[in-house]
PyMOL Python script that loads the backbone (N, CA, C, O; Angstrom):
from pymol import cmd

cmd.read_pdbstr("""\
ATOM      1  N   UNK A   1      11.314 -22.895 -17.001  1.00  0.00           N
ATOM      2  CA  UNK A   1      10.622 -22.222 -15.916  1.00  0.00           C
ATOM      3  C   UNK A   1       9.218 -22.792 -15.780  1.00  0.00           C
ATOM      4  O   UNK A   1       8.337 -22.998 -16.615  1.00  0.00           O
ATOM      5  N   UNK A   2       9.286 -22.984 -14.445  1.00  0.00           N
ATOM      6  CA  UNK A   2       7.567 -23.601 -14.514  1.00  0.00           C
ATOM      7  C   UNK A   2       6.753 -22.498 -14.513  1.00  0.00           C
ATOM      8  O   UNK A   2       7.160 -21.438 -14.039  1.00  0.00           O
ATOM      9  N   UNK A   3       5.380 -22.635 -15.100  1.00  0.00           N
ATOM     10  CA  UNK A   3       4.522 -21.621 -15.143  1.00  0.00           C
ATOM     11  C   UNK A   3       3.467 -21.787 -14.326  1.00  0.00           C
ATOM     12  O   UNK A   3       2.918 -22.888 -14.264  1.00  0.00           O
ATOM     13  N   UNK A   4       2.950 -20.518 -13.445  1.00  0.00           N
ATOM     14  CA  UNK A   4       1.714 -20.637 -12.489  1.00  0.00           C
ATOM     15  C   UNK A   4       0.704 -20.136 -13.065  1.00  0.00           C
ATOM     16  O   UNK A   4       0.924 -19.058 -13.617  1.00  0.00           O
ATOM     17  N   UNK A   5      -0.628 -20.653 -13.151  1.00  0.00           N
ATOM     18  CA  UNK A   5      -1.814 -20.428 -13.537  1.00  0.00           C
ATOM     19  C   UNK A   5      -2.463 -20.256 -11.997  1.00  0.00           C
ATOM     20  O   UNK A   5      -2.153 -20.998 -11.065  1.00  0.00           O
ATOM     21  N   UNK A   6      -3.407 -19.161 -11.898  1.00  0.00           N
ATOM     22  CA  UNK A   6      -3.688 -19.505 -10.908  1.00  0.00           C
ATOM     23  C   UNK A   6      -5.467 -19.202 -10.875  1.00  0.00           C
ATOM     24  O   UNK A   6      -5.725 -18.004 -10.993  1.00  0.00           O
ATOM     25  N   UNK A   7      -6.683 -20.114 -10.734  1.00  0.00           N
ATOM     26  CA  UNK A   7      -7.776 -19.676 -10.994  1.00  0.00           C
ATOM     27  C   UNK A   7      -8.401 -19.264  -9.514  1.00  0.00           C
ATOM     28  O   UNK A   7      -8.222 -19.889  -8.469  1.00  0.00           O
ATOM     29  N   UNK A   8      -9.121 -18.146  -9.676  1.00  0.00           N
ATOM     30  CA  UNK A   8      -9.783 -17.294  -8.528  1.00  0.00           C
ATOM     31  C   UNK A   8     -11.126 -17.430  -8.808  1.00  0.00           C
ATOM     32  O   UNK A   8     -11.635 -16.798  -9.734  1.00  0.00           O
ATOM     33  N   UNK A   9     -12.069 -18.562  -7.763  1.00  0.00           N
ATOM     34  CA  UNK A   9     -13.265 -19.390  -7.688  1.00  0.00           C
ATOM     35  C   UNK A   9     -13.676 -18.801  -6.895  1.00  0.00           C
ATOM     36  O   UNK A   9     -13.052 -17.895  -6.342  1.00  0.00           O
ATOM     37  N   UNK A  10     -15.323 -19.288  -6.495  1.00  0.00           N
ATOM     38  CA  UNK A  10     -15.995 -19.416  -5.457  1.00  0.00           C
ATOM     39  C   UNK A  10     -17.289 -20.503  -5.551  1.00  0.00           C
ATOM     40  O   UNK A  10     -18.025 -20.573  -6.535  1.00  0.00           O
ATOM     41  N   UNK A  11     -17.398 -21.179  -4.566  1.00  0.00           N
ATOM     42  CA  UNK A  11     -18.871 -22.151  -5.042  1.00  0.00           C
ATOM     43  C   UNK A  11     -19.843 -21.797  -5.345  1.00  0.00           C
ATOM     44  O   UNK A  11     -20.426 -20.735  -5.124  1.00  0.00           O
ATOM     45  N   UNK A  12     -20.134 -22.740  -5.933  1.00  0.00           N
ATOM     46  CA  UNK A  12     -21.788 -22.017  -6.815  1.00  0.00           C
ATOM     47  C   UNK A  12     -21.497 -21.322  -8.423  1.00  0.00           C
ATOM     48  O   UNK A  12     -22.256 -20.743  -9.200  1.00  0.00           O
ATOM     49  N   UNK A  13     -20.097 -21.664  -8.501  1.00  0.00           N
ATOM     50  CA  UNK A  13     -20.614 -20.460  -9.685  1.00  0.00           C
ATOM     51  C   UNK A  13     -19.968 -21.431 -10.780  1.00  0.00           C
ATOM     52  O   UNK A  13     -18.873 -21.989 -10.713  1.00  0.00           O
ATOM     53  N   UNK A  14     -21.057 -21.503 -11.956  1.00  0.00           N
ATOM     54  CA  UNK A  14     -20.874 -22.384 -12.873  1.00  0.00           C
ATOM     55  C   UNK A  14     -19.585 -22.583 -13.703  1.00  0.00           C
ATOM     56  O   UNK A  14     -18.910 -23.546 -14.067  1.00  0.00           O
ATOM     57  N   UNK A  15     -19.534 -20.760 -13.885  1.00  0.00           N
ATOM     58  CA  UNK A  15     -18.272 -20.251 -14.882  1.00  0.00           C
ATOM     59  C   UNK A  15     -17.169 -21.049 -14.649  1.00  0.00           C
ATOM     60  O   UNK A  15     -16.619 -21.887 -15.363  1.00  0.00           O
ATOM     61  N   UNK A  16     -16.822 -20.456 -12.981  1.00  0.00           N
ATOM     62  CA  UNK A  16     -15.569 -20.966 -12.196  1.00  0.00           C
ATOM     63  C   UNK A  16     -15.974 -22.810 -12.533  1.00  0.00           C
ATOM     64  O   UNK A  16     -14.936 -23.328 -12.944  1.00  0.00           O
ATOM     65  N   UNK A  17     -16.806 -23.563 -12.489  1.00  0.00           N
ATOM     66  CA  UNK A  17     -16.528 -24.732 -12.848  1.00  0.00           C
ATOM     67  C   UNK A  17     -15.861 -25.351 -14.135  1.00  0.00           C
ATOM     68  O   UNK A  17     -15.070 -26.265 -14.366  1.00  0.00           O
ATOM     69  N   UNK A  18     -16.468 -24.538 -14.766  1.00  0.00           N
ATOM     70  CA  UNK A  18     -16.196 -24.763 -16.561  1.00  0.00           C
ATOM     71  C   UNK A  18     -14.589 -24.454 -16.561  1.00  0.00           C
ATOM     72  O   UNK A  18     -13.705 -25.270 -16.820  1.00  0.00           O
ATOM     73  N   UNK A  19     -14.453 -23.324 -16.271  1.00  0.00           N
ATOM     74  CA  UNK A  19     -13.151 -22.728 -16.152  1.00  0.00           C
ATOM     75  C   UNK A  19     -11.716 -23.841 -15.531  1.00  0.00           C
ATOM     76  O   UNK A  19     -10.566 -24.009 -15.936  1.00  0.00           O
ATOM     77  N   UNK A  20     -12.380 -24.320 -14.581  1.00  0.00           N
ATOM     78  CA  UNK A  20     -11.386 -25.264 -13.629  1.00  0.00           C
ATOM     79  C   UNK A  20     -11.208 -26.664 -14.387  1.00  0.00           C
ATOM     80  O   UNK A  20     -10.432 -27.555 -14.042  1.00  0.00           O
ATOM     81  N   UNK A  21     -11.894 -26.681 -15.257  1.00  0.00           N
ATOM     82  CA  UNK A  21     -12.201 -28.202 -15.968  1.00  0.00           C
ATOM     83  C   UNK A  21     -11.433 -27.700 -16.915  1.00  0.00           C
ATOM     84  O   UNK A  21     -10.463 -28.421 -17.146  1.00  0.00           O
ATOM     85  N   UNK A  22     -11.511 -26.417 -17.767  1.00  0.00           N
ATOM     86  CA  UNK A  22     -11.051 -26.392 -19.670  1.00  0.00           C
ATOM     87  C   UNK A  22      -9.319 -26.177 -18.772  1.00  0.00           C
ATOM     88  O   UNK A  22      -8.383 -26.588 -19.458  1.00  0.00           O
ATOM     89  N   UNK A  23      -9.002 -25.704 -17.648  1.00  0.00           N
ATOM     90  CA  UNK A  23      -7.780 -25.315 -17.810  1.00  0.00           C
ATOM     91  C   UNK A  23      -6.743 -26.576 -16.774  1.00  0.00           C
ATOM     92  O   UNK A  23      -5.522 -26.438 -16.702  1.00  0.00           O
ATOM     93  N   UNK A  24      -7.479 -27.739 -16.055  1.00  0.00           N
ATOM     94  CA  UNK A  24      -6.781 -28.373 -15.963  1.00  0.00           C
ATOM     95  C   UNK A  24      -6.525 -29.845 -17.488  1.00  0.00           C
ATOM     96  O   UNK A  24      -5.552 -30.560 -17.728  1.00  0.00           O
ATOM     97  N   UNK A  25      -7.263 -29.787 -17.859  1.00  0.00           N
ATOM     98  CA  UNK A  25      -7.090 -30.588 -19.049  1.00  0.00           C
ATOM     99  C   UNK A  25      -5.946 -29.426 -19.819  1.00  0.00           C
ATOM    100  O   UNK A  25      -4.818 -29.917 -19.856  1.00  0.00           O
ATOM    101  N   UNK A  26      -6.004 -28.275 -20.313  1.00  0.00           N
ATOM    102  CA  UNK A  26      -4.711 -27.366 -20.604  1.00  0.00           C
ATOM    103  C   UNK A  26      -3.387 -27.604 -20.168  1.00  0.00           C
ATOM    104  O   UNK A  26      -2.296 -27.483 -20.725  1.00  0.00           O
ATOM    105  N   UNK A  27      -3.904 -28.143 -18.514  1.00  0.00           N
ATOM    106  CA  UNK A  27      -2.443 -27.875 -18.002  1.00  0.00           C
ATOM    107  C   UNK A  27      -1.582 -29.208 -17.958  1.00  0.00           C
ATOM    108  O   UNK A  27      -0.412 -29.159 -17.577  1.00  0.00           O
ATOM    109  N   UNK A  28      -2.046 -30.143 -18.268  1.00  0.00           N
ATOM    110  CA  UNK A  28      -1.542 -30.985 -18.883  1.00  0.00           C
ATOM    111  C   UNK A  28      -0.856 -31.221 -19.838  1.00  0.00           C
ATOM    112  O   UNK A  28       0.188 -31.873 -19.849  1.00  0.00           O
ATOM    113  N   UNK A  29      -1.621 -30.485 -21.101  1.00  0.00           N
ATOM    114  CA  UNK A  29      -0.735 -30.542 -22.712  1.00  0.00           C
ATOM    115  C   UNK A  29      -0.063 -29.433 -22.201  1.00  0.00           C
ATOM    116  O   UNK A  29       1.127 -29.499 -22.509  1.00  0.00           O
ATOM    117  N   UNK A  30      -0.407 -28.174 -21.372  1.00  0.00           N
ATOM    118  CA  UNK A  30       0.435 -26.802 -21.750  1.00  0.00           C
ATOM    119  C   UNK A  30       1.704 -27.135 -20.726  1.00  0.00           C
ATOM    120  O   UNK A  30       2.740 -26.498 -20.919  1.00  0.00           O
ATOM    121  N   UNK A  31       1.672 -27.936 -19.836  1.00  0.00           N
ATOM    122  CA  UNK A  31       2.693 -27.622 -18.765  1.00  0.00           C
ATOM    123  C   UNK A  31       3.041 -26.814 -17.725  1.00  0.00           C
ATOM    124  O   UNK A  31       4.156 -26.561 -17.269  1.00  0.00           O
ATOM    125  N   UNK A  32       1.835 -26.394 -17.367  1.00  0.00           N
ATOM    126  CA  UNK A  32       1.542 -25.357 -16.491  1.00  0.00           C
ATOM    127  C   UNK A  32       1.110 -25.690 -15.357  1.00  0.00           C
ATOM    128  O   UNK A  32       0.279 -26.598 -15.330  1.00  0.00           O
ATOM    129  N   UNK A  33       1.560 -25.031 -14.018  1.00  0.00           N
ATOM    130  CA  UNK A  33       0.561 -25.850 -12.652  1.00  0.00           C
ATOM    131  C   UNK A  33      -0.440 -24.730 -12.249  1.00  0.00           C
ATOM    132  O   UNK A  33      -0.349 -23.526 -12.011  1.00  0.00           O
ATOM    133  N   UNK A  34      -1.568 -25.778 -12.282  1.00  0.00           N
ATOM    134  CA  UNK A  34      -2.720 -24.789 -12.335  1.00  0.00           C
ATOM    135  C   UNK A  34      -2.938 -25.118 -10.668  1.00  0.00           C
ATOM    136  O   UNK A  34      -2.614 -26.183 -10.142  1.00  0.00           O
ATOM    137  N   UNK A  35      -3.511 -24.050 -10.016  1.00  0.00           N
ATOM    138  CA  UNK A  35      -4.098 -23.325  -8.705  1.00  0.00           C
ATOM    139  C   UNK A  35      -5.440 -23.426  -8.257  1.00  0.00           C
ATOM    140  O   UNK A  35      -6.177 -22.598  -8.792  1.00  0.00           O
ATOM    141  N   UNK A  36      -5.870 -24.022  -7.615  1.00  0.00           N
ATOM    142  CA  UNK A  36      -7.709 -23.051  -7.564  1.00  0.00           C
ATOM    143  C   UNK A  36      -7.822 -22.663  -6.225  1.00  0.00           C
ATOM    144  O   UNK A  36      -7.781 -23.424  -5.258  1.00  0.00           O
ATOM    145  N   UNK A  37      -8.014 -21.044  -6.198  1.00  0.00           N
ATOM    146  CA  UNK A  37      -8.925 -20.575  -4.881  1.00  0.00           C
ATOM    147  C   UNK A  37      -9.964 -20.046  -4.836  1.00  0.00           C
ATOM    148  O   UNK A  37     -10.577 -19.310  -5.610  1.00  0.00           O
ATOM    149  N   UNK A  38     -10.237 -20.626  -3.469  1.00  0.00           N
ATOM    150  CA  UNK A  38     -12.177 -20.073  -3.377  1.00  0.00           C
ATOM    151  C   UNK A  38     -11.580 -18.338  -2.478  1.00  0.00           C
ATOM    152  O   UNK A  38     -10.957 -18.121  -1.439  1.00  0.00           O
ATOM    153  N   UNK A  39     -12.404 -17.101  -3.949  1.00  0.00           N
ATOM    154  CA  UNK A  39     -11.489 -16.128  -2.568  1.00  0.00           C
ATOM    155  C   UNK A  39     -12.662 -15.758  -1.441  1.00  0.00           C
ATOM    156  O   UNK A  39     -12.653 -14.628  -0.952  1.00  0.00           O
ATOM    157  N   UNK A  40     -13.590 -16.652  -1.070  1.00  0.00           N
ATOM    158  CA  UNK A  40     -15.149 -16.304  -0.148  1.00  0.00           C
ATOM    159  C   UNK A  40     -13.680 -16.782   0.914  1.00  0.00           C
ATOM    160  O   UNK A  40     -12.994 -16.077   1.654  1.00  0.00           O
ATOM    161  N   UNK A  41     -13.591 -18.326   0.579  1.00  0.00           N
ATOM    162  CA  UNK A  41     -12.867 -19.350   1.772  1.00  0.00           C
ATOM    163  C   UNK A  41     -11.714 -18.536   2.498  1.00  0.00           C
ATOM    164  O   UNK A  41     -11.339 -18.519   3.670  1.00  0.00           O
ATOM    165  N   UNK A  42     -11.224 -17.756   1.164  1.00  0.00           N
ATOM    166  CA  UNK A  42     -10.091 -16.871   1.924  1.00  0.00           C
ATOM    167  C   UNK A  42      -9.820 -15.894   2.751  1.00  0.00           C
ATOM    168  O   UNK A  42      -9.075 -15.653   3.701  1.00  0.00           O
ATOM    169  N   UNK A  43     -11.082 -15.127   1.774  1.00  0.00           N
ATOM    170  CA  UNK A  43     -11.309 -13.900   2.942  1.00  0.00           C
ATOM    171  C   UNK A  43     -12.080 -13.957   4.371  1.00  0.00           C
ATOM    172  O   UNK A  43     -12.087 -13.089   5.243  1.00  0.00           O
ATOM    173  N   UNK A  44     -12.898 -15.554   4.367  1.00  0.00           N
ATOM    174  CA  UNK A  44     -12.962 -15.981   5.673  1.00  0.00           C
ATOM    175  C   UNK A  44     -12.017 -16.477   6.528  1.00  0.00           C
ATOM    176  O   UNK A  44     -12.346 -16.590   7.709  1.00  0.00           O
ATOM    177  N   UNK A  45     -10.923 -16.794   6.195  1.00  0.00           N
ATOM    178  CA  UNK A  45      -9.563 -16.921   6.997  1.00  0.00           C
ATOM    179  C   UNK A  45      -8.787 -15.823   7.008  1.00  0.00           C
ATOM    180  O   UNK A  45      -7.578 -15.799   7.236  1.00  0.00           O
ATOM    181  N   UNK A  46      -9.613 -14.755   6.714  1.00  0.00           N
ATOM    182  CA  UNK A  46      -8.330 -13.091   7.428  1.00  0.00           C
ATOM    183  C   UNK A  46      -7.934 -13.141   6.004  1.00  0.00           C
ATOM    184  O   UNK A  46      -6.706 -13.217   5.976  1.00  0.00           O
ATOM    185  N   UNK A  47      -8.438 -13.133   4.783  1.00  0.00           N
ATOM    186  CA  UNK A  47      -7.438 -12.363   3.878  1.00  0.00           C
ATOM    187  C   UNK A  47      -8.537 -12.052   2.547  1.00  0.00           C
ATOM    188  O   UNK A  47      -8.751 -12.837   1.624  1.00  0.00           O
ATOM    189  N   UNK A  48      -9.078 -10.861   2.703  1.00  0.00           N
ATOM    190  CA  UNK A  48     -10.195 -10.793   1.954  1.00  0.00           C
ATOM    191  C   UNK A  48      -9.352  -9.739   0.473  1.00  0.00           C
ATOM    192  O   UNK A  48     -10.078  -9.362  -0.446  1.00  0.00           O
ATOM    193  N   UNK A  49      -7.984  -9.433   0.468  1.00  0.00           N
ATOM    194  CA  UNK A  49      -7.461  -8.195  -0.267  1.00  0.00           C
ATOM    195  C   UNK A  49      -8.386  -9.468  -1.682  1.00  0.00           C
ATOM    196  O   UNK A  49      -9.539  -9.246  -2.053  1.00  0.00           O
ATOM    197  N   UNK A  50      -7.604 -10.591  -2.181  1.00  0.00           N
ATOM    198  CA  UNK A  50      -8.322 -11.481  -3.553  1.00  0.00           C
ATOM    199  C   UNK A  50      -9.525 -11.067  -3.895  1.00  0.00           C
ATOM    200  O   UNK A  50      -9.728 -10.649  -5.035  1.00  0.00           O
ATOM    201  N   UNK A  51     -10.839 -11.139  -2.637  1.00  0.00           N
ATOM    202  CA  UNK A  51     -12.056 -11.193  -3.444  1.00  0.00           C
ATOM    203  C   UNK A  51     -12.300  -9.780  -3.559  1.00  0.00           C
ATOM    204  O   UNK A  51     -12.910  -9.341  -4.534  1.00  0.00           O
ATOM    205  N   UNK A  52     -11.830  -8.957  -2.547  1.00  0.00           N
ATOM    206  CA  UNK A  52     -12.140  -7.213  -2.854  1.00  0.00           C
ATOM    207  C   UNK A  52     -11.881  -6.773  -4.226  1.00  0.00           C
ATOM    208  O   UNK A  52     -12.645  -6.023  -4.834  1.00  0.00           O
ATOM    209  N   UNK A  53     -10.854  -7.222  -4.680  1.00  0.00           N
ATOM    210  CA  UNK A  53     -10.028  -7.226  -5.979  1.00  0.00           C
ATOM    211  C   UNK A  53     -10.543  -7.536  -7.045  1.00  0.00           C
ATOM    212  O   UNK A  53     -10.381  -6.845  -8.050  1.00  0.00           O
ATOM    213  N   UNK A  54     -11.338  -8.746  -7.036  1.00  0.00           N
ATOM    214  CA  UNK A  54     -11.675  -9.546  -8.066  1.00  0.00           C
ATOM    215  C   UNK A  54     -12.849 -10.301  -8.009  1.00  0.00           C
ATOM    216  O   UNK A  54     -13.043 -11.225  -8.798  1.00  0.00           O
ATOM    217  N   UNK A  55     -13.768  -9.939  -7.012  1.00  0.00           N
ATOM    218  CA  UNK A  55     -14.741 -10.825  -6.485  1.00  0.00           C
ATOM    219  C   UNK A  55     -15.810 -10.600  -7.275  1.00  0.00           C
ATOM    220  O   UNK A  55     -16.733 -11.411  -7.205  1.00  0.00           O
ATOM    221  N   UNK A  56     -15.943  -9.193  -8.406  1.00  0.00           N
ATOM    222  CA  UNK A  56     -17.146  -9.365  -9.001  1.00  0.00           C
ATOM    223  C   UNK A  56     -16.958  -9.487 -10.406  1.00  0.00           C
ATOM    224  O   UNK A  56     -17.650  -8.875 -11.221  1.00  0.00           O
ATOM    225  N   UNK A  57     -15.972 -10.319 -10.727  1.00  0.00           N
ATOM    226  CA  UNK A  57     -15.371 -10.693 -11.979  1.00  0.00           C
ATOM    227  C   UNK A  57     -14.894 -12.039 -12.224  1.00  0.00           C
ATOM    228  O   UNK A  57     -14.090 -12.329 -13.110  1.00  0.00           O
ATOM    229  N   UNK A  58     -15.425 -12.859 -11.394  1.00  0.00           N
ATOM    230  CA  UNK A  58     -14.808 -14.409 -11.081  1.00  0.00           C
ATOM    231  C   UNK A  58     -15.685 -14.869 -12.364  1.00  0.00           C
ATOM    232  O   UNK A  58     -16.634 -14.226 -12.813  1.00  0.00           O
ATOM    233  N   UNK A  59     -15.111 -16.310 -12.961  1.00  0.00           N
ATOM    234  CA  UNK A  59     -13.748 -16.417 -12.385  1.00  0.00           C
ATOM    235  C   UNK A  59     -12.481 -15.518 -12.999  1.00  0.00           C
ATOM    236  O   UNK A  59     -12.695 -14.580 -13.767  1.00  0.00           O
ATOM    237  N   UNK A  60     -11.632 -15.763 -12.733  1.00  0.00           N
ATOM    238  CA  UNK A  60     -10.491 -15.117 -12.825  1.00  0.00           C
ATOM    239  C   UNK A  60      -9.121 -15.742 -13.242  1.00  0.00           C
ATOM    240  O   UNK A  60      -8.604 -16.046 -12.167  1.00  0.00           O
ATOM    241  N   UNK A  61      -8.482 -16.003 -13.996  1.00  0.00           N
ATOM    242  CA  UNK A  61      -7.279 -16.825 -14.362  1.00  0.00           C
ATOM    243  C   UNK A  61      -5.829 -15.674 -14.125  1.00  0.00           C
ATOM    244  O   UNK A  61      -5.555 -14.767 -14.911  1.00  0.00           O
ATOM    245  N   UNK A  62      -5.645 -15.752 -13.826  1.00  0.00           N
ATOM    246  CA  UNK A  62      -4.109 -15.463 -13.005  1.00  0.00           C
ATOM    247  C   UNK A  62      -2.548 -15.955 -13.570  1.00  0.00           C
ATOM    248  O   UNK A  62      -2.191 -16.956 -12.949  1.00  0.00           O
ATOM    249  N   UNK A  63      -1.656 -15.557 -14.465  1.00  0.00           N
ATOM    250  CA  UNK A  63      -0.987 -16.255 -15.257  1.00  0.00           C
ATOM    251  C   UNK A  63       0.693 -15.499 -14.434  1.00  0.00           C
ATOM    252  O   UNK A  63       1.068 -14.327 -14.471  1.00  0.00           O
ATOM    253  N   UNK A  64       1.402 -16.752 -13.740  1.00  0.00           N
ATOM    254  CA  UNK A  64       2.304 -16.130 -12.918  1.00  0.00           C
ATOM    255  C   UNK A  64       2.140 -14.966 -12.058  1.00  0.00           C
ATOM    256  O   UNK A  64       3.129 -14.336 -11.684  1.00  0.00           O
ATOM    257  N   UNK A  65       0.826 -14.604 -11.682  1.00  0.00           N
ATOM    258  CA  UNK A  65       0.663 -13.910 -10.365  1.00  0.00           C
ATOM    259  C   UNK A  65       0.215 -12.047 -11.529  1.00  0.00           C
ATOM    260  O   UNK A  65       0.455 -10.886 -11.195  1.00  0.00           O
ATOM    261  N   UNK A  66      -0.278 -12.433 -12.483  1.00  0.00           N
ATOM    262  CA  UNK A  66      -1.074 -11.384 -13.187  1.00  0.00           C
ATOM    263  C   UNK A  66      -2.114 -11.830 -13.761  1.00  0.00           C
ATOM    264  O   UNK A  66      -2.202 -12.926 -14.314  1.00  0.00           O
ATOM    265  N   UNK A  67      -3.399 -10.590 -13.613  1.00  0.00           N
ATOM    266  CA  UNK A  67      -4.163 -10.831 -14.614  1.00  0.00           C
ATOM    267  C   UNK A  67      -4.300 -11.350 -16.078  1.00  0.00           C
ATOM    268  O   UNK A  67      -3.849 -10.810 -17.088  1.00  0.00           O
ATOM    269  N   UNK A  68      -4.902 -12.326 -16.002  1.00  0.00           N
ATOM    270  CA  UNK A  68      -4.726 -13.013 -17.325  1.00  0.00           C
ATOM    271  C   UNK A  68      -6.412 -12.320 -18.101  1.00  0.00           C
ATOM    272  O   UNK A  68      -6.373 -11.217 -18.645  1.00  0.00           O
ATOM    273  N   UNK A  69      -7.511 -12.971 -18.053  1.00  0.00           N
ATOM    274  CA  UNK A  69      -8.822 -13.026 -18.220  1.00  0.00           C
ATOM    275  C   UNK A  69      -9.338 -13.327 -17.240  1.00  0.00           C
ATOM    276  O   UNK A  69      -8.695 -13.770 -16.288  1.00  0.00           O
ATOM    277  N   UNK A  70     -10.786 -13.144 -17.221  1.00  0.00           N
ATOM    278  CA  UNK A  70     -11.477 -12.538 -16.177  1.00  0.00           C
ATOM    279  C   UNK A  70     -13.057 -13.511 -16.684  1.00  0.00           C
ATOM    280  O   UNK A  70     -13.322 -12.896 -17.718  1.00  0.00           O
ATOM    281  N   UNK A  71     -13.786 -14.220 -16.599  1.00  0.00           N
ATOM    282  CA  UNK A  71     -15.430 -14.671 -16.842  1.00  0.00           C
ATOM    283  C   UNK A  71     -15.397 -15.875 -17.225  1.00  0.00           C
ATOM    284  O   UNK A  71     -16.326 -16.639 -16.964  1.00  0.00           O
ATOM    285  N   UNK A  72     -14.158 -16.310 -18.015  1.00  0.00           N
ATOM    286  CA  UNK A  72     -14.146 -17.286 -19.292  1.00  0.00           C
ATOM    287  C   UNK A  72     -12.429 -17.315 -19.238  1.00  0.00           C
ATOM    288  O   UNK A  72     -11.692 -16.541 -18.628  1.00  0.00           O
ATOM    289  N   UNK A  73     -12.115 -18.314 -19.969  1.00  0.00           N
ATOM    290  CA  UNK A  73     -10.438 -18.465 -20.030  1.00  0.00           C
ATOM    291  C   UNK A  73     -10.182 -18.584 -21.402  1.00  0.00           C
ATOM    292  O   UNK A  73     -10.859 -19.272 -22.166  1.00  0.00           O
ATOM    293  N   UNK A  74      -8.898 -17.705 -21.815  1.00  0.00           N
ATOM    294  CA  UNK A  74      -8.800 -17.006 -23.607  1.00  0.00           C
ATOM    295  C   UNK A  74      -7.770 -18.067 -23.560  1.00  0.00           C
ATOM    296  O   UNK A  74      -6.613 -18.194 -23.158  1.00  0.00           O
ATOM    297  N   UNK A  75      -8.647 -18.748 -24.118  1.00  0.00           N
ATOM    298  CA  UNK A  75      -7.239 -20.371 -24.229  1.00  0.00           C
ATOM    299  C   UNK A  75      -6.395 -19.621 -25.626  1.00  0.00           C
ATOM    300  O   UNK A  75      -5.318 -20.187 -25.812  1.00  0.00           O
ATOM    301  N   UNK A  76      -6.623 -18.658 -26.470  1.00  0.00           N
ATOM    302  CA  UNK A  76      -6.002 -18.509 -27.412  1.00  0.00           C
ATOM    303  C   UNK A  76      -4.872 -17.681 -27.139  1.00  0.00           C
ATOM    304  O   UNK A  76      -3.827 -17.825 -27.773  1.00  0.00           O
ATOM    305  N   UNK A  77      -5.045 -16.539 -25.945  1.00  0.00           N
ATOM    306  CA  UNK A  77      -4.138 -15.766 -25.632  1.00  0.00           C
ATOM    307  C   UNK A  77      -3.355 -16.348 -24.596  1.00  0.00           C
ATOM    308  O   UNK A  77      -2.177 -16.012 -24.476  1.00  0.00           O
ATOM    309  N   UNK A  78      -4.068 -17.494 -23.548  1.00  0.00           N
ATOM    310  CA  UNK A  78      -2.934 -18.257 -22.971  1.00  0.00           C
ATOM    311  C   UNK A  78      -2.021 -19.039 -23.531  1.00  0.00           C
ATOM    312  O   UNK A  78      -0.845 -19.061 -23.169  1.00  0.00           O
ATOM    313  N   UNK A  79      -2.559 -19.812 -24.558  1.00  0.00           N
ATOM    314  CA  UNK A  79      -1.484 -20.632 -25.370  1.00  0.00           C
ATOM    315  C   UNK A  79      -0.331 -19.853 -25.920  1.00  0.00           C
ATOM    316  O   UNK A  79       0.769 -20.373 -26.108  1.00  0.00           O
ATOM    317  N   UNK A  80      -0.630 -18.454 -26.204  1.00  0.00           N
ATOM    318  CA  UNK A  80       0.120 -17.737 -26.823  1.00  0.00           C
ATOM    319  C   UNK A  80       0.782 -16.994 -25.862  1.00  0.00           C
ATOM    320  O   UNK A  80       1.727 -16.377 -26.356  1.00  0.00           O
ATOM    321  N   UNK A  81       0.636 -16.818 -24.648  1.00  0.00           N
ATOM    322  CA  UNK A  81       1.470 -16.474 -23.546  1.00  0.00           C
ATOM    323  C   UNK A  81       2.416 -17.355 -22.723  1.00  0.00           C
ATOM    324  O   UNK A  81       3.320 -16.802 -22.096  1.00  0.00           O
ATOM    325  N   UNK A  82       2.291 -18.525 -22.686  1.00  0.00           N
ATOM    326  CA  UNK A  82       2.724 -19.479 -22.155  1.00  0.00           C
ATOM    327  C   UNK A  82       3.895 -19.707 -23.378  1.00  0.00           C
ATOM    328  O   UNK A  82       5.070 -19.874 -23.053  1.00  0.00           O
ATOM    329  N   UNK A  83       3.528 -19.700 -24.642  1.00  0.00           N
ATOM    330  CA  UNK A  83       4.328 -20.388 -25.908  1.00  0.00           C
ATOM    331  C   UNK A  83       5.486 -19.307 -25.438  1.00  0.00           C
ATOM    332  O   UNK A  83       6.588 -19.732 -25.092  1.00  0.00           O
ATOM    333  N   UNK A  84       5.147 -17.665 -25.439  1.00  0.00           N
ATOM    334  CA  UNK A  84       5.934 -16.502 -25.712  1.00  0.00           C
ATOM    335  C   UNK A  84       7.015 -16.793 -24.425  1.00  0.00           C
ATOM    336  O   UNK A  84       7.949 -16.019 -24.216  1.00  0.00           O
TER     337      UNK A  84
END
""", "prot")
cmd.dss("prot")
cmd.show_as("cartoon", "prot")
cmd.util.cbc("prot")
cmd.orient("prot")
């Protein structure tokens, strides 16, 4: 089964950079296809439910369409979710 990672960004924000960097190098060894959305970009195209949700907790890692972690990415509990 392929696995979706999915990270919830916006520009400017350092975290979300760090974040997008430690987890595509991950998704390489882990086998996972990693995602990135900006949810500003989104909810400016008519779909703001992402950042209402999650907008003051970015970034956000998303593991098959659930909350994974939220500021920072728990490479220890993803490895161990992805393994499980």
């Amino acid at each position: 089964m392929d696995r979706q990672v999915r990270l919830l960004t916006r520009q400017g924000c350092s975290l979300c950079q760090a974040a997008a960097t430690r987890l595509a190098e991950l998704a390489g060894e882990l086998g996972f296809t990693l995602t990135l959305t900006d949810v500003d970009q989104l909810a400016e195209a008519g779909e703001p439910a992402l950042r209402a949700e999650y907008g003051d907790r970015l970034p956000v890692v998303l593991l098959d369409g659930a909350e994974h972690s939220y500021w920072e990415v728990d490479e220890a509990r993803l490895r161990a979710d992805l393994d499980g």
